[in-house]
C-alpha positions in Angstrom: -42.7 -44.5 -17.5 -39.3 -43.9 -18.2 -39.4 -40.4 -19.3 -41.1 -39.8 -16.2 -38.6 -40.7 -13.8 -36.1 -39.3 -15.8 -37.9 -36.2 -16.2 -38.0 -36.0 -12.5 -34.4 -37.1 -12.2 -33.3 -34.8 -14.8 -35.4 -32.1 -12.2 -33.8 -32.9 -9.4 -31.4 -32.9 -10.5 -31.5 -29.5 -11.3 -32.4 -28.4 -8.2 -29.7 -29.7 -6.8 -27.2 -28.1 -9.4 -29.2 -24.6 -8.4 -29.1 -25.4 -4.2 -25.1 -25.9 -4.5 -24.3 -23.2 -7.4 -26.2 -20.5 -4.9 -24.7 -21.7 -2.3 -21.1 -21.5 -4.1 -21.2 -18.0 -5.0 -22.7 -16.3 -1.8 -19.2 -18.4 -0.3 -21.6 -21.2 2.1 -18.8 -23.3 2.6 -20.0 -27.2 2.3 -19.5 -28.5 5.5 -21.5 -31.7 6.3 -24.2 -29.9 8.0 -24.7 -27.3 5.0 -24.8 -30.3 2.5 -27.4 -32.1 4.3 -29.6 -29.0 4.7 -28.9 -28.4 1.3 -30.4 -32.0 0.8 -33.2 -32.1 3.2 -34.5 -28.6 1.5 -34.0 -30.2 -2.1 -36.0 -32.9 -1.2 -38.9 -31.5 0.8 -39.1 -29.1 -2.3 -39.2 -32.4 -4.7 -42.2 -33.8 -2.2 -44.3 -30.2 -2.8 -43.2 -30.3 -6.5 -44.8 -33.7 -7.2 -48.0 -32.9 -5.0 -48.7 -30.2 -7.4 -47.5 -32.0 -10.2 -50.2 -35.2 -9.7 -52.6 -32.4 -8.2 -52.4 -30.1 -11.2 -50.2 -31.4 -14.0 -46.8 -30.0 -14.9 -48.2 -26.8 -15.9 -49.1 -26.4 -12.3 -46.0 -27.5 -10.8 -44.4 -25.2 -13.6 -46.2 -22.1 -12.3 -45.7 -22.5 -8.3 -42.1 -23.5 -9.0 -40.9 -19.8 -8.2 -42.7 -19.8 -4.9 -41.9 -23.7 -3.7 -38.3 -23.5 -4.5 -36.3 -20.1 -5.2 -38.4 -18.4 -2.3 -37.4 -21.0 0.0 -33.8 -20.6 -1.0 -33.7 -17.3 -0.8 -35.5 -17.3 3.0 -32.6 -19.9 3.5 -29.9 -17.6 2.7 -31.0 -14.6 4.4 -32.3 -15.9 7.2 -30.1 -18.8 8.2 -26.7 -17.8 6.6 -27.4 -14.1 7.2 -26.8 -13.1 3.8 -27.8 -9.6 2.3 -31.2 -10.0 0.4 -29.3 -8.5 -2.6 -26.7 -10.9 -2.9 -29.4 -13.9 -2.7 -31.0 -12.9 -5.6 -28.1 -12.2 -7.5 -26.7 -15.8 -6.6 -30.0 -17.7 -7.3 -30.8 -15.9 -10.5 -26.9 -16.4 -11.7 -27.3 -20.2 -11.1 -30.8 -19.9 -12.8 -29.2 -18.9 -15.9 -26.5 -20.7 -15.5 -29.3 -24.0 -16.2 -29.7 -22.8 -19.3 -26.4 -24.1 -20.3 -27.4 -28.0 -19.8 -30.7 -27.3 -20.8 -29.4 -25.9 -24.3 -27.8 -29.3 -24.8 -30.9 -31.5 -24.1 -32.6 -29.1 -26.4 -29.8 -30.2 -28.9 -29.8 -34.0 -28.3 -33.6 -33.8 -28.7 -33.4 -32.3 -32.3 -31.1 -34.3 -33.3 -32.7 -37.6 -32.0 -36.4 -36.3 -31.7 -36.6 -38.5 -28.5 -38.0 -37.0 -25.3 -36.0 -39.6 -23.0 -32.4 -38.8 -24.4 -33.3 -35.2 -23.8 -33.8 -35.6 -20.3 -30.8 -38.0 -20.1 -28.1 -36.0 -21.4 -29.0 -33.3 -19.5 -29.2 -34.6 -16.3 -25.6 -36.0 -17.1 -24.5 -32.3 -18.2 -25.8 -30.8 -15.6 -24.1 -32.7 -13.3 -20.7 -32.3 -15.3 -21.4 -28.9 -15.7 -22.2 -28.4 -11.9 -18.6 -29.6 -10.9 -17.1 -27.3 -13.2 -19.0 -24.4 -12.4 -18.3 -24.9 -8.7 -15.1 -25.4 -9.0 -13.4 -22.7 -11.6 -16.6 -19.8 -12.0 -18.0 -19.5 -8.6 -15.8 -18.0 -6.8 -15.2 -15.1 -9.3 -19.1 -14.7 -9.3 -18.7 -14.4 -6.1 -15.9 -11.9 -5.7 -18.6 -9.2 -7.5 -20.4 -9.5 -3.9 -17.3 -7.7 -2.5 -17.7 -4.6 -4.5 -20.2 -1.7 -4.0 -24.2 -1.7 -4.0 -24.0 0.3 -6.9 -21.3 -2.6 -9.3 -23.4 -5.7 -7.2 -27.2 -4.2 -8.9 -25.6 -3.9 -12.3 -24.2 -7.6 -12.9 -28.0 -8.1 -11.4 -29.9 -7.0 -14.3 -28.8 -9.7 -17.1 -30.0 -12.4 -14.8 -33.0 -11.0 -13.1 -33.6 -9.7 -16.6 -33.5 -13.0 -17.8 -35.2 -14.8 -15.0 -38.2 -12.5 -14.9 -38.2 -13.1 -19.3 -38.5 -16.7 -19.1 -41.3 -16.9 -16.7 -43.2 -14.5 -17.7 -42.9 -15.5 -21.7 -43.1 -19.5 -21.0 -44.3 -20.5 -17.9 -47.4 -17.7 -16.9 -47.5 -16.5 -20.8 -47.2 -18.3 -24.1 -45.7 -15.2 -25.7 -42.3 -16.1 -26.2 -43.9 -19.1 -28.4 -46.1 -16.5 -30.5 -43.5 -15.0 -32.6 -43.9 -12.2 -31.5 -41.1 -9.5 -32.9 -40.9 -7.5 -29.5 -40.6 -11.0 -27.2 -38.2 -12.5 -29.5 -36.0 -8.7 -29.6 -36.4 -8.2 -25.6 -33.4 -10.3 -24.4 -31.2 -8.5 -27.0 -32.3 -5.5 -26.0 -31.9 -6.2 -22.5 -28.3 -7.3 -23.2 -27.7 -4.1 -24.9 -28.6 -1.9 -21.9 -26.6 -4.5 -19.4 -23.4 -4.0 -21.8 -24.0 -0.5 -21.8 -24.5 0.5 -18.1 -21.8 -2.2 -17.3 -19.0 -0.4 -19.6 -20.2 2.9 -17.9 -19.5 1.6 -14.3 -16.4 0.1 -15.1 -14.8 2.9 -17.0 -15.7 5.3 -13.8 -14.9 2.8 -11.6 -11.2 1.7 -13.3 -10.8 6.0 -13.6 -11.2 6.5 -9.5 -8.5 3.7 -9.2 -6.1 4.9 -11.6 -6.2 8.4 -10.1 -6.1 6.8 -6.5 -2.9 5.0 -7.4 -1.3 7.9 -9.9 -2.5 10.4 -6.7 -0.4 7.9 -4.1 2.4 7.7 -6.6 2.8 11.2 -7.2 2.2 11.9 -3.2 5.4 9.3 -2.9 7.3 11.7 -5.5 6.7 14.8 -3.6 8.3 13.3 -0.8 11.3 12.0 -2.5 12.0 15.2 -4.0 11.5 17.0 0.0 13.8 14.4 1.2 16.5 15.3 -1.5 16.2 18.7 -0.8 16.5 18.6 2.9 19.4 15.8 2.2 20.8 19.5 0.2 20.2 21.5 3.0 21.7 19.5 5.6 24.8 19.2 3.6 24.7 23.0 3.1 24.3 23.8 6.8 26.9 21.4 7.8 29.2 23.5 4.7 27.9 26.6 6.2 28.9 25.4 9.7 32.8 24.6 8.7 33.0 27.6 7.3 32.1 29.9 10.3 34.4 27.8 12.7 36.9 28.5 9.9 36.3 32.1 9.3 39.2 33.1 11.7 41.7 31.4 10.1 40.3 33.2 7.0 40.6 36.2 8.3 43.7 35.7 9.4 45.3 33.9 6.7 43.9 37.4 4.7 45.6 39.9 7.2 48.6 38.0 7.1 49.2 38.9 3.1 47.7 42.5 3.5 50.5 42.8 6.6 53.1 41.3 4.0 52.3 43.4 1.0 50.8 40.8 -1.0 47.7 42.0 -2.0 47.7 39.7 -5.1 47.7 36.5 -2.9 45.3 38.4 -0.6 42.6 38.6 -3.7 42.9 34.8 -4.7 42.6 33.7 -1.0 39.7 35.7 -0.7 38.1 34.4 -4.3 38.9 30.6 -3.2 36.9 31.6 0.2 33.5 33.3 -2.4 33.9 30.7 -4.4 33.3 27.8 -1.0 30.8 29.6 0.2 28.9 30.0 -3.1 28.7 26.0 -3.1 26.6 26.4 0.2 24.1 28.4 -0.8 20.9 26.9 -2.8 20.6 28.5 -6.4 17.2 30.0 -6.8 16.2 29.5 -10.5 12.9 31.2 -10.0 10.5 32.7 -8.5 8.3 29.4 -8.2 9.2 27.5 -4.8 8.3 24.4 -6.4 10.3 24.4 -9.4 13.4 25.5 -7.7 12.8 22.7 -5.2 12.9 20.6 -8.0 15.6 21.7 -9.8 17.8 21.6 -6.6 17.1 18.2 -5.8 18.3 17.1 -9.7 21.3 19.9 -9.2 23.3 17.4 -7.2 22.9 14.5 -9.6 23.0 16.4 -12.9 26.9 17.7 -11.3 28.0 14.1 -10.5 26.6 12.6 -13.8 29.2 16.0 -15.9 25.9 17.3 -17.7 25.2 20.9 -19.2 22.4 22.1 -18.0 20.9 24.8 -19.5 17.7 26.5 -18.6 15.3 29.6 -19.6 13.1 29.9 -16.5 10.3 32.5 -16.3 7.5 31.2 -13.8 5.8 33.6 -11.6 5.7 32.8 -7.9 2.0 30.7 -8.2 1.1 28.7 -11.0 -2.7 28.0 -11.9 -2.4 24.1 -11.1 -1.3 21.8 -8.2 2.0 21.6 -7.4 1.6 17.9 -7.0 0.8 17.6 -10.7 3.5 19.8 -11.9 6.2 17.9 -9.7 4.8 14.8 -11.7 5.6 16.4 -14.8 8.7 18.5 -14.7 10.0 15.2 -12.2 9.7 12.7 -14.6 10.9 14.9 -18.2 14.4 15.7 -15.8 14.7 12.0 -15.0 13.9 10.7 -18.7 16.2 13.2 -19.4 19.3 12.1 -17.3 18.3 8.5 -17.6 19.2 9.2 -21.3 21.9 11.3 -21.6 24.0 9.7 -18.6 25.0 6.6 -21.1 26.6 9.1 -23.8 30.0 10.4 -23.7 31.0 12.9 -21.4 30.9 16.0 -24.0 27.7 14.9 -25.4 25.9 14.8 -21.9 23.3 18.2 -22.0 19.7 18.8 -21.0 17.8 22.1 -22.0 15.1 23.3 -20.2 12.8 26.1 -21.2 9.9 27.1 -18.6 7.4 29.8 -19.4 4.3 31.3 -19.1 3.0 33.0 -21.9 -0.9 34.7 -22.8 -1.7 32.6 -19.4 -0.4 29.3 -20.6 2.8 27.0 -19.6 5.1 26.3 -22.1 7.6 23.5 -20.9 10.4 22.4 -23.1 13.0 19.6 -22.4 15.4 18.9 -25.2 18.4 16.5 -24.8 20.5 14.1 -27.0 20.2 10.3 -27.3 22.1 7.1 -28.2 20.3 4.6 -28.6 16.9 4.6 -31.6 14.0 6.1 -30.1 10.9 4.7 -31.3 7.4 6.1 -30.9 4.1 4.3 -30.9 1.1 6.6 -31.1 2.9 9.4 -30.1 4.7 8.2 -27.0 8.2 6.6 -26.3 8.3 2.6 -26.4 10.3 1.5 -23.6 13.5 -0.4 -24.5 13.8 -1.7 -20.5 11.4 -3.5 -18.5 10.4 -1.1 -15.5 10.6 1.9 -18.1 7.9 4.0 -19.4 6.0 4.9 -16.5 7.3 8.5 -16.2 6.5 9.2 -20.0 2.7 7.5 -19.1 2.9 9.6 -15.9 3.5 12.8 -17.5 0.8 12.2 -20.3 -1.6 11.3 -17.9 -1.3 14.3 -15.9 -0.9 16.5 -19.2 -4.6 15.4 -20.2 -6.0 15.7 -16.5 -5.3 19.3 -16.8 -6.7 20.1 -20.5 -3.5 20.2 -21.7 -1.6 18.8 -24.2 1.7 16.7 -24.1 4.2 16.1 -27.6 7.0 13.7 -27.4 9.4 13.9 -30.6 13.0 12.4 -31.4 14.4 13.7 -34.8 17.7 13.9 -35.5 19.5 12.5 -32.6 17.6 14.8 -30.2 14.2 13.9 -28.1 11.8 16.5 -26.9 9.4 16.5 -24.8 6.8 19.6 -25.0 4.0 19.9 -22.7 1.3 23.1 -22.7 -0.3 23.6 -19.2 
């Protein structure tokens, strides 16, 4: 008598743990009138089990358990709480399985006491314990997977629809899991194989689109940094420009004056002081690429204030065989890396070489500068010294391998370089 009712308070309790854990992940919030339908349903599902159970025996009430109580739930949850179909099964099966953790440790407390009652006992206690702390910390992160695609939602599905459809079919209609048998006892193995498999596939895609969504948005937000530096240049060149035709008289004048007094001499330096202004208007072209000198420009500015010598070998034709986006990404973030580190030498010390080429249809970019501080390398690339750092070296390898190229980063001898073949 006693292992009955705890046998059937050990399986309603259950049922109650399976109601609420559904419920939990498909994000039913428990609302007075949810928890009593969640009640009245576990009960009226208690009332059918028993018929069957006093009709049939428990194999019976084993065998319709599917139909009286997970169908029911699932009719429930799409009906009634308007829930996709999809997500209903994925929540009932995930609590299913997740009744495999209390029943584990009745299995446990029966071998070690051999005593039917204690099994049922325990568990109904850890189950209950296990319920609450299910609820509480894992539910809503199985629940979050219901906010991602069709596609993510049917692969965390197969471990416990896999596992579902295993159980019953190999203990409840079938005695096969019970025979030994070397294929039953490998097919949840095998199943979690495949799951593991298919799961790291998705994810790696999945974790790919959103690192070249946010590297695409970052280097977008480059782009227009480096536009707004340049028209920041050409404003200031226009406005240069400007003072200098409403002072072009007085040029002129000033000029005529020393021709009228015979000083020819003062005549030529006046005019050299006026080349030389003008010269500071105009934007250096340092190719034929549009892109590259609109890069270089915007740096020109910064690379005069910070007293560096900059030297460069530039021989780009006017189109390069890649986006310009990706490009800006890489010669952006070598010219920053580059300043970033020589600006904290000493004055003389302060130079950056660049080297741009194309050669037997490939881009050769080199980017050579001194350093002060140890540079140390980890797997090839720069370990940043600074939080916030490192992203550009990251950004530039990144890109590098997107475009079947290859990227070297090298600091020998008080010098870095950074060589990168497009």
């Amino acid at each position: 008598m006693l292992e009955f009712i705890l046998g059937m308070l050990n399986s309603s309790t259950l049922l109650v743990f399976g109601v609420f854990i559904t419920a939990a992940i498909l994000s039913i919030p428990f609302t007075r009138k949810n928890i009593l339908i969640f009640f009245l349903l576990c009960l009226g599902i208690n009332i059918v089990q028993l018929a069957f159970y006093f009709e049939g025996g428990l194999r019976s009430a084993q065998r319709v358990y599917p139909f009286i109580t997970h169908l029911p739930v699932l009719l429930l949850t799409v009906f009634y709480y308007k829930k996709q179909v999809l997500h209903s099964v994925y929540a009932i099966t995930s609590a299913y399985l997740c009744c495999q953790l209390s029943k584990w440790i009745g299995v446990l407390i029966y071998a070690v006491t051999g005593k039917i009652y204690m099994e049922y006992g325990f568990r109904t206690i850890a189950t209950l314990l296990l319920g609450i702390v299910l609820i509480r910390y894992f539910a809503e992160t199985l629940g979050v997977i219901l906010t991602k695609s069709r596609k993510t939602i049917l692969i965390f599905n197969i471990l416990p629809v896999s596992y579902y459809l295993f159980d019953y079919t190999a203990t409840v209609y079938t005695d096969l899991l019970y025979s030994g048998s070397v294929v039953i006892l490998e097919f949840m193995p095998f199943v979690l194989c495949v799951a593991y498999l298919i799961f790291s596939l998705v994810y790696f895609r999945e974790y790919e689109e959103k690192m070249e969504a946010e590297h695409h948005t970052r280097l977008m937000n480059m782009k227009r940094d480096q536009f707004e530096k340049e028209l920041e240049s050409i404003k200031r060149s226009e406005y240069a420009v400007a003072l200098l035709r409403h002072d072009m008289r007085h040029f002129l004048t000033s000029i005529s004056s020393f021709i009228d007094q015979e000083e020819p001499g003062k005549a030529k330096e006046y005019i050299k002081e006026v080349m030389a202004l003008s010269d500071k208007t105009a934007r250096k072209k340092f190719c034929e690429n549009e892109i590259v000198n609109l890069i270089l420009s915007s740096y020109e500015s910064k690379i005069r204030e910070e007293g560096i010598q900059f030297k460069h070998i530039i021989e780009l034709p006017e189109k390069l065989p890649f986006s310009d986006v990706d490009f800006t990404s890489i010669l952006s973030n070598g010219l920053e890396n580059a300043i970033h580190a020589v600006s904290a030498l000493p004055q003389k010390e302060r130079q950056i070489s660049l080297s741009l080429k194309m050669k037997e249809e490939k881009l050769l970019l080199s980017i050579k500068n001194p350093y002060g501080r140890p540079v140390e390398l980890t797997n090839g690339m720069p370990k940043a010294m600074e939080e916030g750092h490192g992203l550009g070296t990251r950004s530039i390898r990144y890109v590098t391998e997107k475009l079947r190229g290859n990227c070297q980063f090298l600091a020998k001898d008080g010098e870095f370089v950074l060589r990168v073949v497009l």
